[in-house]
Structure formats: C-alpha cells, structure tokens
N, C-alpha and C positions, 0 to 999 in steps of 0.2 A: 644199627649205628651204636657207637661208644659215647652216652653222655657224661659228662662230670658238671653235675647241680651244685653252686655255691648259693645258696642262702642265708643272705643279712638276717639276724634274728631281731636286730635294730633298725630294720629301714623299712617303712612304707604299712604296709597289712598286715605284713609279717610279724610285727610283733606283738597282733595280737593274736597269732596262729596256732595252732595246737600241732608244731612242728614235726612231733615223734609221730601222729596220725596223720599230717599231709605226706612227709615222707615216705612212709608203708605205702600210699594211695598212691605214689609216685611212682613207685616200685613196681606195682602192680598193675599201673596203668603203661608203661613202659616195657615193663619185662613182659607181659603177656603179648606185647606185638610183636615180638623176639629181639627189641634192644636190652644193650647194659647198660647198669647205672651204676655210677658212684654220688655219696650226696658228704659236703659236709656242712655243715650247719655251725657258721663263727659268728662273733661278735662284730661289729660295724668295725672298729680297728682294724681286724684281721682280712678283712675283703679284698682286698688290695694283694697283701699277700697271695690269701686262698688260691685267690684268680690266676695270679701269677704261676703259681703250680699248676692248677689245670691246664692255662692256656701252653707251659711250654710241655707237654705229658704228648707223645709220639700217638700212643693209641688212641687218645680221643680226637673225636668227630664233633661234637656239639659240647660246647659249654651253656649249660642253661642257668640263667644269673635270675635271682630270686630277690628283689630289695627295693629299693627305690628309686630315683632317678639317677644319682648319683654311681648306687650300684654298677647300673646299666652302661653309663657313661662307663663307670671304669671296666668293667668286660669287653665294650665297645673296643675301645683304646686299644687291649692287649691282643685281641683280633685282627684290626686292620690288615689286610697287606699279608694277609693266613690263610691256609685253604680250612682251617677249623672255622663253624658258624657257631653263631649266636642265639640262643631259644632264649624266648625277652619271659618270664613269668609277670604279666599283667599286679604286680602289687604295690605302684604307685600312688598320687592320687589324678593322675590325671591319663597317665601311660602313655602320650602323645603319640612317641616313637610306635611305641605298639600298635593304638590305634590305625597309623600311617600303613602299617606291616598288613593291616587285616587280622592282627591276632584278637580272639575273642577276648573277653575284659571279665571273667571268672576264673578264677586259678584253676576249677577243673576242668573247666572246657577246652582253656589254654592248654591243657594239658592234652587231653583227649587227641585236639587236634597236630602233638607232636608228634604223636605214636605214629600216623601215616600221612606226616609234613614231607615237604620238601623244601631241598635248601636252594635260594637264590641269591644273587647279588644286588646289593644296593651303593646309593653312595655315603660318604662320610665326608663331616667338614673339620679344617683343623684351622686354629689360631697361633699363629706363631707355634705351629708346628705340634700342638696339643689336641688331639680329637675330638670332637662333639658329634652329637648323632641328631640332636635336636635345634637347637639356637645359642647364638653369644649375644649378648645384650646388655647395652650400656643404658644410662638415666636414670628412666622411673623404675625401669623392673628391677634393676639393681636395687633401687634405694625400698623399693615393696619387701624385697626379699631380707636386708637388711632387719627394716624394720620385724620382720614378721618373725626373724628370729628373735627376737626381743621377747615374746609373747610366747603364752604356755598353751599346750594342746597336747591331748594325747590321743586324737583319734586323724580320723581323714576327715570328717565334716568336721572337726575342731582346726585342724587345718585349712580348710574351707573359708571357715568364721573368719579365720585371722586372715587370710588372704585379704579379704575382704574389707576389714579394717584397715589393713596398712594401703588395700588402694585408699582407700578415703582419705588416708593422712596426707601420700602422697599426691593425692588431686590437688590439696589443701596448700600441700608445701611442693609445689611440683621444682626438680632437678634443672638446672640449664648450663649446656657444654656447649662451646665452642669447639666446631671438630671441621676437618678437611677429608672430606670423603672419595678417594679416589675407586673408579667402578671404571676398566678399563681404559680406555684413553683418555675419559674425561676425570675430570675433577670439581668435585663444587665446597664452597665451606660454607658453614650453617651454624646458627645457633638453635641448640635443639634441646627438647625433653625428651628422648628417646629414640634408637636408631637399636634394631633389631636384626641378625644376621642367619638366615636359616638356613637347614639343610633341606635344600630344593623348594620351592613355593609353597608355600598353604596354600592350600581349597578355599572354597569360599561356602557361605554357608553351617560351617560348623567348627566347634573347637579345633584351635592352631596346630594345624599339623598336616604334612604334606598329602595330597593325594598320590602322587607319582614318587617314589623314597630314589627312583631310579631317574630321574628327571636330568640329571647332569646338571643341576644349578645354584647357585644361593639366591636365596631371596634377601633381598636390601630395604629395609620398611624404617625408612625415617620421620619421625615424630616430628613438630615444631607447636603445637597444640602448647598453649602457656595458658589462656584465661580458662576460669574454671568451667562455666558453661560448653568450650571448646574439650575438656578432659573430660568431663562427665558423658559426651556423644563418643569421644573416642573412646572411652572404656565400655561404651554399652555397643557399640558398633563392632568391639573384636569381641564382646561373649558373644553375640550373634554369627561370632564368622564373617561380617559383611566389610571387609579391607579394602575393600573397590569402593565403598562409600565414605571412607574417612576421607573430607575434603583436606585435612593437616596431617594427611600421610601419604608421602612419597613412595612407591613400590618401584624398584628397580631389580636387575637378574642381571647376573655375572658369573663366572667359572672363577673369578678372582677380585679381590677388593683391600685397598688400605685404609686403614682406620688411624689418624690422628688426633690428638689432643691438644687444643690448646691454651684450655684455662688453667689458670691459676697454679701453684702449686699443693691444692688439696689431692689427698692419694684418693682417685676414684676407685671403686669397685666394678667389675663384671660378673654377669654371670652365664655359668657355660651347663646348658644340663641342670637346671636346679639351683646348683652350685654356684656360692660365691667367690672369685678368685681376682686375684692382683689384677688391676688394668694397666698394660706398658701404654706409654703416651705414643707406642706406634703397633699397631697390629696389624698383619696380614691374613687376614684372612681366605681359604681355597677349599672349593670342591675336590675329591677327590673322589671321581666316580669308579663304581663296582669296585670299590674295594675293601667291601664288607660283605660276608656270607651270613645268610641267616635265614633261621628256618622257620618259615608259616604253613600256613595250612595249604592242603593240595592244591585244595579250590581256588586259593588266592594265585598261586604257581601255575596254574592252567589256564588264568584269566588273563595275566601279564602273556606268557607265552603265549594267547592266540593272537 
C-alpha cells in the first residue's frame, strides 16, 4: 500500500519526539513490508493543509495522521465518504478512537501492526454536517476543557494534572442548560449539566470509548447531576467506565438526534474531538455508518469478520 504520514510536530506526544529518528523507524518498519511512504512533518497550523494534499493525492491508500485528537478529527473528516483509510498513530493523551480501533497505544507497536493491517469500515458522526469520530458535548466537558486551556502543561500527565483540576472547578461551579432533546419521534426538554453524543455506545467497564466503532449508532448520555455529592459519584463512576450506574444519567441510542438550546443568550461552547467549537442553539446530530475506512491490526480485522 501507498502511505502518506502527516505529523503534527505540535500535537500530542509528538512534540516531544525525536521526529527525524521516528520517521527513518517508520520508513523502515513500512518499507521492509513492501509498502511506500511519504512523511511530512508540519507545524499544527499547516495540518489541515498537509491533510488536504494527502487525502486528495490518486495514489495513496492510507493517510496515517500523527498528532492529537484534533489531528485525528481532521484527517477523519477529509476521508469520510473515500475509499482512502485512516492509520490513527496512537500520540494522543488518551487515543479513545484508537483504543475503540484495537490499535496498540505505543507508536511503535502501532506501527508494527500497520505493516500487515488491514483496512475496515467503521462509522463516523457529523454535527450539522461537521465530522467527529469520537463525541460532541455540551455543559461540563465543554466548560473542563475551556477551563483547562487556561492552564500551562507541557507534558501528557501535565495535561492529566490540569484535566483534573478543571474537573474540580467545574464540580464546584457545575454548567446548567435548558435544552429539547429530540431522539427520534420522541422528544423531551431538560435542564441539564451535561449531554454527551458519541459515536456508537461506550463499553462499560473502562475508559470512554466504543467497543463496536461499527455499531450503527450514537449514544445520547444526558447529565442532570447539579449537587456536588451527585458530580463527584458521576465523575468517579465514568473513570471507572461504569455509565449503567450513574443514577443522573440518562443513556439513550439513535441513528439520529436534535439538539436545542434554550438558555439565555450566553454564546455556549461545544466540544467535538477534543476540540472547542461554536455551539448553534440548533444541532443535528447523525450516524453515518461504514463510512470511514481505516486500518488496524489483522487480528482485530479477523475478529470483526468472524
């Protein structure tokens, strides 16, 4: 196969990589299986770009995206709806997606296991027409992640730290929206701390992220969780994975859902992928199954197909 590797020198692990030595190791671990590579290596600005040229290039087969969540999301995006796949490099801090994939969580292993991957389909969700490959979420996460860019870190567990903090703030000072949640024919309106939209269900049991990436579904997890005693079980209850036991969260599954607003006129934020972005006081959110290619490990590809 024909790769073309875009790596964020700015996003995730990566910058604290010894770039010109992974790349050779990429080279080598690829071209000795008898693929080609192309790699370029840009600044976070240029990503978006870079991508752009890879994903529209005739001869490549796999874009393998190198950065952090954001990254991912944007290679994600320019795929959709392509018979070119995605090879996710594990340099997050969390990799969710990847995790969901089966890809191993070491850049070289990840690596290792592209050399004789195979490429499957999965699904992808879109907001008013914008791709995500992970969750859109409004409230707390929004207001965590706000916060957490406020605050200096230059590592992954320095990112960690801060995560951490800003939950706390926001335990302290928890978010509340008035929203109308439409999930196929039904409709309900709610005041809430948080309403999260994924692509395809989380597992239960362990950090958020689908077990099935091919499931055909969104998962609907809406918060109403306001006293603090009530936020502190709910945040201890998703690091454990255990969402079946938040008694102030709602889990609903749809192929399609609208999201309205109807507080006040403060501009809320979301976030799609890591990413902070404009919230419209109307969002449709939709599964769009198999229409993302992307390549894991054999073992993972033979396990689906049996």
């Amino acid at each position: 196969m024909k790769f073309a590797a875009v790596l964020n020198r700015d996003g995730g692990t990566l910058r604290n990589t010894d770039l010109a030595v992974f790349s050779d190791k990429m080279r080598q671990t690829l071209e000795t299986a008898g693929h080609s590579l192309s790699i370029d290596i840009v600044d976070g600005k240029d990503v978006v770009e870079t991508l752009d040229g890879a994903a529209s290039r005739r001869s490549v087969d796999v874009v393998l995206a190198g950065g952090g969540d954001g990254t991912i999301s944007a290679a994600a995006a320019r795929l959709m709806g392509t018979r070119k796949a995605l090879a996710i490099l594990p340099a997050g801090t969390m990799n969710l997606f990847a995790r969901g994939l089966g890809i191993p969580q070491s850049l070289d292993a990840a690596l290792k296991s592209f050399a004789d991957g195979e490429i499957i389909a999965v699904d992808i969700a879109t907001a008013n027409g914008r791709p995500f490959v992970h969750q859109f979420s409004i409230g707390m996460h929004a207001k965590m992640v706000q916060l957490r860019q406020k605050m200096e870190f230059g590592s992954r567990l320095g990112k960690i730290r801060a995560s951490a903090r800003a939950a706390w703030a926001t335990i302290n000072n928890p978010p509340a929206m008035n929203v109308t949640l439409s999930i196929g024919k039904a409709e309900m309106a709610a005041r809430i701390t948080g309403i999260g939209i994924t692509n395809n269900l989380f597992g239960e049991g362990h950090l958020p992220y689908a077990d099935n990436p091919a499931g055909g579904v969104l998962g609907v997890y809406v918060t109403v969780a306001q006293q603090r005693a009530e936020l502190v079980k709910f945040f201890f209850n998703v690091a454990r994975g255990k969402w079946r036991d938040n008694e102030h969260v709602e889990i609903h599954q749809a192929d399609r859902t609208v999201l309205k607003i109807h507080s006040g006129s403060r501009k809320f934020r979301a976030v799609m992928d890591g990413e902070l972005v404009r919230l419209d006081r109307e969002t449709t959110i939709e599964i769009r199954p198999g229409a993302l290619n992307v390549l894991v490990p054999a073992s993972i590809a033979e396990a689906k197909a049996a």
